[in-house]
C-alpha positions as CSV (number, residue, x, y, z in Angstrom):
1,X,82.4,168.4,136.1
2,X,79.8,169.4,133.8
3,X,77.7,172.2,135.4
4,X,77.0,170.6,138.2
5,X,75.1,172.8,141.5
6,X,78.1,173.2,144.5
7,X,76.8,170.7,147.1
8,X,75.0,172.0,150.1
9,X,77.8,172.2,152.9
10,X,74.8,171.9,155.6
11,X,73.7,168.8,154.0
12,X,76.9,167.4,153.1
13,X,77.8,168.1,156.9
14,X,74.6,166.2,158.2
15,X,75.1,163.6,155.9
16,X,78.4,163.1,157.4
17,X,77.1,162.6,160.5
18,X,74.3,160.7,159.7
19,X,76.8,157.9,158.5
20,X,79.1,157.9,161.2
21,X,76.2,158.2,163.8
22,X,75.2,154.6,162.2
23,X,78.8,153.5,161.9
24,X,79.4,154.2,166.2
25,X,75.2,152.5,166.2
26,X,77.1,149.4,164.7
27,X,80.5,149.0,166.3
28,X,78.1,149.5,169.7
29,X,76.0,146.3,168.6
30,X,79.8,144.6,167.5
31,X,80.9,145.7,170.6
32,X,78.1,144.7,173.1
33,X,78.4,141.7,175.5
34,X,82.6,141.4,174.5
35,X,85.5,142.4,176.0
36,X,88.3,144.8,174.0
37,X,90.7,142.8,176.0
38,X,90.0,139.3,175.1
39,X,89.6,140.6,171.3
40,X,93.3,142.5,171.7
41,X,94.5,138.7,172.1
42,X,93.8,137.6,168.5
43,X,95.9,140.5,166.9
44,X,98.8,139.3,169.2
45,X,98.9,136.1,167.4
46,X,97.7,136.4,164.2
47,X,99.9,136.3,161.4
48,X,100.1,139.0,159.0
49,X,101.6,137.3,156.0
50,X,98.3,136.1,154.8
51,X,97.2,139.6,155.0
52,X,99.5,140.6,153.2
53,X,98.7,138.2,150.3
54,X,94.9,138.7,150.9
55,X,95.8,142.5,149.9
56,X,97.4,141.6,147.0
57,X,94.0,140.1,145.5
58,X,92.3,143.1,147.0
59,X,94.3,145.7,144.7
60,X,94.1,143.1,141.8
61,X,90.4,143.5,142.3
62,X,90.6,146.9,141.3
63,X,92.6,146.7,138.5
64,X,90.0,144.1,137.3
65,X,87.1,146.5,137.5
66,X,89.1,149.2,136.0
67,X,89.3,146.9,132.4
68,X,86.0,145.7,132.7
69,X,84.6,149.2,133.3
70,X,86.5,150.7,130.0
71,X,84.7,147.8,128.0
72,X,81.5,149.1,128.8
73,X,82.7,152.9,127.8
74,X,83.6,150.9,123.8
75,X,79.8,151.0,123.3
76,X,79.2,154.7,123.7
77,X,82.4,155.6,121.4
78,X,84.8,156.5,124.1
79,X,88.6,154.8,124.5
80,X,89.4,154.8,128.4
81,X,93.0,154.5,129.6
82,X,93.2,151.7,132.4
83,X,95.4,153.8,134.3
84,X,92.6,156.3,134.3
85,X,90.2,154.2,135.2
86,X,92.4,152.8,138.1
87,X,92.9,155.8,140.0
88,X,89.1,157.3,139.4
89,X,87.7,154.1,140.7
90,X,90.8,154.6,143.4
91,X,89.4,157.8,144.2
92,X,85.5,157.1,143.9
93,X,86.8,154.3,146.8
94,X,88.4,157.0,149.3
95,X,85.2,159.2,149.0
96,X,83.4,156.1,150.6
97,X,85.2,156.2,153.4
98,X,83.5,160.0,154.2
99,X,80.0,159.7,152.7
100,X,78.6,156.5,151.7
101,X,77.5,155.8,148.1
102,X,79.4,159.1,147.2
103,X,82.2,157.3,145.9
104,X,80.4,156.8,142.4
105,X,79.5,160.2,141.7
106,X,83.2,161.3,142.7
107,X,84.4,158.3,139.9
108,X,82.4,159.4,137.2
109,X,83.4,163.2,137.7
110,X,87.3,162.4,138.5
111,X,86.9,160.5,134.8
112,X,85.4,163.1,133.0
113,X,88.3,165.2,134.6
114,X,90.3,163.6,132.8
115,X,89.0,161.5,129.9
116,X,85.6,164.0,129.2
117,X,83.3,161.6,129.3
118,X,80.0,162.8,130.4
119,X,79.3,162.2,134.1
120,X,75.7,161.0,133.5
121,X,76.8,158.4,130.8
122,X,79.8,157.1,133.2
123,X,77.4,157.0,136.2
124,X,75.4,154.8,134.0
125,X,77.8,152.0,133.8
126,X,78.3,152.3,137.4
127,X,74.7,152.0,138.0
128,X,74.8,148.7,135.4
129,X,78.5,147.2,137.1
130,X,76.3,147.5,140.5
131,X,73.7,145.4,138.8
132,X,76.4,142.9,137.4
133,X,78.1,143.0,141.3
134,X,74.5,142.1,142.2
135,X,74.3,138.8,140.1
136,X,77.9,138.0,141.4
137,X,76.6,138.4,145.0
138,X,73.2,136.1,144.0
139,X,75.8,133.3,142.7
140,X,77.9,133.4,145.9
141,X,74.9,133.3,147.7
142,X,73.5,130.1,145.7
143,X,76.7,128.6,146.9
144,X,76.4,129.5,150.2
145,X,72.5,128.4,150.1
146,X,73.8,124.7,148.8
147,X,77.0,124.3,151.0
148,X,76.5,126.1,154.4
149,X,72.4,126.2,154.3
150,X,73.2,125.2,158.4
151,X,75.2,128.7,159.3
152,X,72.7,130.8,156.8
153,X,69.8,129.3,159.3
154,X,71.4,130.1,161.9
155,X,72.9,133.3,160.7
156,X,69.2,134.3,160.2
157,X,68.1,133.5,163.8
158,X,71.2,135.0,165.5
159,X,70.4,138.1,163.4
160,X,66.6,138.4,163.5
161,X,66.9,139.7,160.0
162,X,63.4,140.0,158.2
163,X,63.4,140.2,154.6
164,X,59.6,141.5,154.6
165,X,60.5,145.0,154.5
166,X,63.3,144.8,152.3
167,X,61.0,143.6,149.5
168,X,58.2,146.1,150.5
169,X,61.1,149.1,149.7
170,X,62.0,147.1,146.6
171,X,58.3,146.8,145.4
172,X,57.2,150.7,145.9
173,X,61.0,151.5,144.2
174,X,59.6,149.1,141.1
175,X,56.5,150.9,140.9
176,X,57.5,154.3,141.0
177,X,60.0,153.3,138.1
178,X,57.4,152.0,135.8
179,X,55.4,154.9,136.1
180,X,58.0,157.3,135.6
181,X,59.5,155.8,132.2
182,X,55.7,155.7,131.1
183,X,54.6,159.0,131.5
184,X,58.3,160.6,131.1
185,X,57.8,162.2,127.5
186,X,54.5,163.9,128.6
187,X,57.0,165.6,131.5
188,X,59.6,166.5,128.9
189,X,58.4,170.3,128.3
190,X,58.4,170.6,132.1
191,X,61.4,172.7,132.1
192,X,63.0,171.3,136.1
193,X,61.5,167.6,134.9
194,X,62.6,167.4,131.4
195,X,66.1,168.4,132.7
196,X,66.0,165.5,135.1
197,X,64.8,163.6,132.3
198,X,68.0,164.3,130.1
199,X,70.3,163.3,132.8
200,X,68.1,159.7,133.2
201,X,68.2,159.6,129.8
202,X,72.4,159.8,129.9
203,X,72.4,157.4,132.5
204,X,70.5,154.6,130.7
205,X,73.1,155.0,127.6
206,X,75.4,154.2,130.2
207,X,72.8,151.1,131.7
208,X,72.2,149.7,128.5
209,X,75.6,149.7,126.9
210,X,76.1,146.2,128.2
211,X,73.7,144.9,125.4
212,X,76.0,146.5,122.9
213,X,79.4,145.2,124.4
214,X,82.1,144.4,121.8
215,X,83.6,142.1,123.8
216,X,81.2,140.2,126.0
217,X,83.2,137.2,127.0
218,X,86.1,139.6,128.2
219,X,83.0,141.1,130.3
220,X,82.1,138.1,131.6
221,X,85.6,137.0,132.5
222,X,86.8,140.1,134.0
223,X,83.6,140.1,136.3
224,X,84.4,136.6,137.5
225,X,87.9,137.5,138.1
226,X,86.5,140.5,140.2
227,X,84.6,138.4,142.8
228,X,87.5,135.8,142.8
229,X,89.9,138.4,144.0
230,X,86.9,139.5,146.5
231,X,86.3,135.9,147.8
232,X,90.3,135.2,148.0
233,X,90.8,138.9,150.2
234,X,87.9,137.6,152.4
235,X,89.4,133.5,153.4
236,X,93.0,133.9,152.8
237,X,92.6,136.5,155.8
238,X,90.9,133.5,157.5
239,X,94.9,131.7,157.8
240,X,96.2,134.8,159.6
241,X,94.0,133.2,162.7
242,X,94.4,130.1,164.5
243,X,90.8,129.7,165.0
244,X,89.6,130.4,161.9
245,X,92.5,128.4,159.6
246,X,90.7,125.1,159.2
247,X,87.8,127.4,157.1
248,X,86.9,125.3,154.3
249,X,86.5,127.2,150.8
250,X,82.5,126.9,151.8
251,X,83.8,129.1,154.8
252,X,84.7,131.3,152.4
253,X,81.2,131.6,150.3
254,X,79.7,132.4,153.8
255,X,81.9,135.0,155.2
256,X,82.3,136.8,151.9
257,X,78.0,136.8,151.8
258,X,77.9,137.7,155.3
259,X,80.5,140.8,155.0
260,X,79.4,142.1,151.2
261,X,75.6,142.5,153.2
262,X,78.0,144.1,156.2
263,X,79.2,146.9,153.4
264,X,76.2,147.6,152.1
265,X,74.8,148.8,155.0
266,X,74.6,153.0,154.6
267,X,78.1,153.5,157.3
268,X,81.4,155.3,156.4
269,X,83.1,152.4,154.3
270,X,80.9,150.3,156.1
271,X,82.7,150.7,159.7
272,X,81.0,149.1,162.2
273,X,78.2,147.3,159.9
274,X,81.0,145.4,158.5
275,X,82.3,144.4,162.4
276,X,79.0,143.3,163.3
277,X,78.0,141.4,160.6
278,X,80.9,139.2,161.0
279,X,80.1,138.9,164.6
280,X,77.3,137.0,163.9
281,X,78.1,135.1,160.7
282,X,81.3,133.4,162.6
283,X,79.6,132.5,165.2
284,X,76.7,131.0,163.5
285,X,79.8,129.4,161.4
286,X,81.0,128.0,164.4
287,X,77.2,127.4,165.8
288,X,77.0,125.2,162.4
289,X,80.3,123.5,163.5
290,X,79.2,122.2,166.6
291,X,80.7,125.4,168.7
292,X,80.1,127.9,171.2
293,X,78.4,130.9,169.3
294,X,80.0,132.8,172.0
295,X,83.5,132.1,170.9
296,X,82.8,132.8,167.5
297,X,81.2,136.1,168.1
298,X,84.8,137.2,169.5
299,X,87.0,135.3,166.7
300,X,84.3,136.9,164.4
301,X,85.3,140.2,165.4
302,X,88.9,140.1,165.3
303,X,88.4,138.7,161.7
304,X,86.5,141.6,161.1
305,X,89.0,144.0,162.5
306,X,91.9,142.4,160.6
307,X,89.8,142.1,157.5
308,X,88.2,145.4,157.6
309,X,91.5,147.2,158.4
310,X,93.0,145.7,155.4
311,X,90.1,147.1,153.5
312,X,90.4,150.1,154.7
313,X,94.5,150.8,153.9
314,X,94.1,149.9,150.7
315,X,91.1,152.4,150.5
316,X,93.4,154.9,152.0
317,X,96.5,154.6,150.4
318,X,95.5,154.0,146.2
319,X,92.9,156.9,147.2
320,X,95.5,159.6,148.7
321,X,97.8,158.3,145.3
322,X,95.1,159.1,142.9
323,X,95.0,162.4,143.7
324,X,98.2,164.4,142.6
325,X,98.1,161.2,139.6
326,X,94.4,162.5,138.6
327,X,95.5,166.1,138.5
328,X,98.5,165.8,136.4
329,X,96.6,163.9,134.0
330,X,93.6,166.2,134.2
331,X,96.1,169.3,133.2
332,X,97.5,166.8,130.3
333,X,94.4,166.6,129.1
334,X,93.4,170.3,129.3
335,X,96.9,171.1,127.5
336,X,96.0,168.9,124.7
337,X,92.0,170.4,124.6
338,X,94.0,173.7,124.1
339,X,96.9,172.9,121.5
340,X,93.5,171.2,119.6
């Protein structure tokens, strides 16, 4: 990595903790008014097949982003091996599951480890496939708003959710953006601000390489095929329950809605957050279907467990691969920096 300060092992430590303090926080609210017991019963008879092919589209997933994040590195001059870009987003994925949001730091240095491009232009199109994620999210969630408007009411009473603050954050964020990109060239002599304005500066390249694409419609498909792998992992694991198999594909819109907002919550690879929120959207699923909300609550969990726990392995397993296959091809490319 490119000069880059040693992190803080106090702070790293504490943010550690801050994470899975919120992570137990969650599984507590998942947890509270059920029994472990009752929730035991669903993994007895669930079956596991349609795990097994809901993985399958989970790993495709990757392999999706990996092309569609080389097409954005075409703009800036660089030519990205998939395999590279397969096991640094691999990697970025298992870094998650310790710190949250740490993940895309540790891709964009794993890549430069191995294909030198600069970490502030590869955190770029990071930043701009979040964006792009972001759309996909808003498009699932039209769906969801014209198919299951029912269980999105109800998911929003059951979860006393208010929006309010969420776009007070968002507005004070917007501000504070405008004014720094006006004013930024009179801070440019300012030697600790002008440095900070170098590394923004790499990270817009990065940002804005989307409106120089070369292959747009590639883009575009490969970010479709993304979600369609992310909405396929969520319902197919819907079959491996009983009470959860007659899920229509509008079923589907909800629950992968309902668990993307689960993940984004600030918990170690979104334990517990994820659990919860899944708690409630089943069971205002099944509050929609004419159901007990009770009952849902519990089959909400168990999906979550089973789902999650997919998530999770996957996670695990291409992360603890990418390692030893990141270093070999780090030292390739050092040996050829050197024979150069």
């Amino acid at each position: 990595m490119e000069n880059q300060k040693k992190n803080n092992p106090v702070k790293t430590f504490l943010t550690i903790v801050i994470s899975l303090a919120v992570a137990v926080f969650f599984m507590w609210l998942a947890f509270r008014g059920l029994e472990f017991q009752k929730i035991q019963g669903y993994f007895a008879k669930a079956n596991y097949r349609w795990v097994l092919v809901a993985a399958f589209f989970g790993i495709l997933a990757y392999w999706f982003r990996a092309i569609r994040w080389n097409l954005l590195f075409e703009p800036l001059g660089y030519q990205i091996s998939n395999s590279n870009s397969f096991w640094s987003i691999s990697f970025g994925y298992l870094l998650n599951l310790t710190i949250p949001r740490s993940g895309e730091l540790a891709r964009a240095t794993a890549l430069y480890g191995v294909e030198k491009v600069p970490v502030d232009k590869s955190f770029g199109t990071i930043i701009l496939e979040r964006v792009v994620d972001l759309l996909c999210m808003i498009g699932f969630l039209g769906l969801t708003l014209i198919f299951k408007y029912d269980a999105i009411l109800a998911f929003y009473k059951q979860s006393n959710f208010s929006p309010n603050s969420l776009f007070l954050i968002l507005g004070i964020l917007t501000v504070g953006a405008i004014l720094f990109f006006v004013f930024r060239n009179k801070f440019r002599n300012v030697p600790v601000l002008g440095k900070i304005i170098e590394v923004i500066d790499g990270i817009l390249a990065g940002v804005l390489s989307i409106f120089k694409l070369k292959q747009p419609i590639k883009f575009l498909f490969y970010s479709v095929m993304i979600w369609v792998c992310y909405y396929l992992a969520a319902y197919l694991v819907c079959f491996s329950l009983p009470e959860t198999s007659n899920f229509t594909f509008a079923d589907g819109f909800f629950i992968i809605v309902v668990g993307t907002l689960g993940m984004m919550v600030p918990a170690s690879g979104g334990i517990g957050a994820f659990h919860f929120a899944l708690k409630i959207g089943i069971g205002a699923l099944f509050i929609s279907m004419g159901k007990s909300f009770s009952e849902g609550e519990e089959v909400g969990l168990a999906y979550a467990f089973i789902s999650h726990t997919m998530q999770l392995v996957i996670m695990a397993v291409l992360g603890f691969i990418s390692i030893p296959i990141l270093a070999k091809a780090r030292n390739e490319a050092v040996k050829k920096i050197e024979i150069q």
